[in-house]
C-alpha positions in Angstrom: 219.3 10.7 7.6 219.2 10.2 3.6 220.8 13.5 3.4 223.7 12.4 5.5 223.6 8.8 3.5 224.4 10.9 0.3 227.2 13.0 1.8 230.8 11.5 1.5 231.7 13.9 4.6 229.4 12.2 6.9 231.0 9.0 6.3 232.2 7.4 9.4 231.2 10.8 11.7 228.7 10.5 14.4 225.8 12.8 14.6 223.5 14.2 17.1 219.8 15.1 16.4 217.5 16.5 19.0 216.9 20.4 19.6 218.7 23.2 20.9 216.0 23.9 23.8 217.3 22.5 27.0 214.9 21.1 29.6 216.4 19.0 33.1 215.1 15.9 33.7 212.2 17.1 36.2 210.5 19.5 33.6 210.5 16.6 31.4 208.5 14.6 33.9 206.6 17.4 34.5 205.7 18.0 30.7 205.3 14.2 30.1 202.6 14.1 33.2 200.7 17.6 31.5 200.5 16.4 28.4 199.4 12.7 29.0 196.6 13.7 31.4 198.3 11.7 34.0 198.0 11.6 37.4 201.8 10.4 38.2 203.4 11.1 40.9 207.3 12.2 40.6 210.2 10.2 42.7 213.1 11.0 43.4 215.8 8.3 43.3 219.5 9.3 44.0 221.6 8.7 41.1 224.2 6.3 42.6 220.9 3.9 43.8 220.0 3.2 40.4 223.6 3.3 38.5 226.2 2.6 41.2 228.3 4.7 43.2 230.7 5.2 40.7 228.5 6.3 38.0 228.5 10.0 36.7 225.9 12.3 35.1 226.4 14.7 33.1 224.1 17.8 34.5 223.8 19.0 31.8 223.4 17.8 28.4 222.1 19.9 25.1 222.8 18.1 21.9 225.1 19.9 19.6 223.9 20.0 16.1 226.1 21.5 14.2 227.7 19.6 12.5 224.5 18.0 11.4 223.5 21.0 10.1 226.7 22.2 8.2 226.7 19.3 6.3 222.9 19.1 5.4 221.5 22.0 6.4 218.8 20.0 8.9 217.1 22.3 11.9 214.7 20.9 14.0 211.3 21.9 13.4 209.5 20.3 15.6 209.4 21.1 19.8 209.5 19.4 22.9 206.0 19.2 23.5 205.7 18.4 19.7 207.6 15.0 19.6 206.3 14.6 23.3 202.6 14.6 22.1 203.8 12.5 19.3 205.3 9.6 21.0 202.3 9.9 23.6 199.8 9.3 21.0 201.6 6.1 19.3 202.0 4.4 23.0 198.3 4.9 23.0 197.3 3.5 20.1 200.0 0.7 20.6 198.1 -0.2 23.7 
């Protein structure tokens, strides 16, 4: 982010930041139940219960961050299971 605060190119340009790996919403669950030690079941909820029937989702989504990167050179280091393991630990020790 300070990288993009000190380029005059970024200014007013929107910016995506995640990782090239793409996952669909049930391995995520999946992964999130792993790595937490959970025993949580999956449900599956139609889309148009929970948003409306004129809602649309994307099915698939993988961030694009290249401009990001042309401009400061950023790559994500870090994986899935990284910042899943990360966030994991701060709700534990939030709670």
């Amino acid at each position: 982010m300070l990288l993009l605060l000190e380029n005059e190119r970024s200014i007013g340009g929107t910016f995506n930041l995640g990782s090239s790996e793409e996952t669909s919403i049930l391995d995520l669950g999946r992964r999130v139940i792993e790595l937490a030690g959970s025993d949580s079941e999956i449900v599956f909820v139609p889309h148009e219960e929970v948003y409306g029937p004129h809602s649309e989702e994307p099915l698939q989504r993988v961030p694009d961050t290249g401009r990001l990167r042309s401009l400061t050179g950023w790559r994500s280091t870090h994986s899935l299971d990284d910042v899943l393991r990360d966030v994991i630990a701060e709700v534990r020790a939030e709670g």
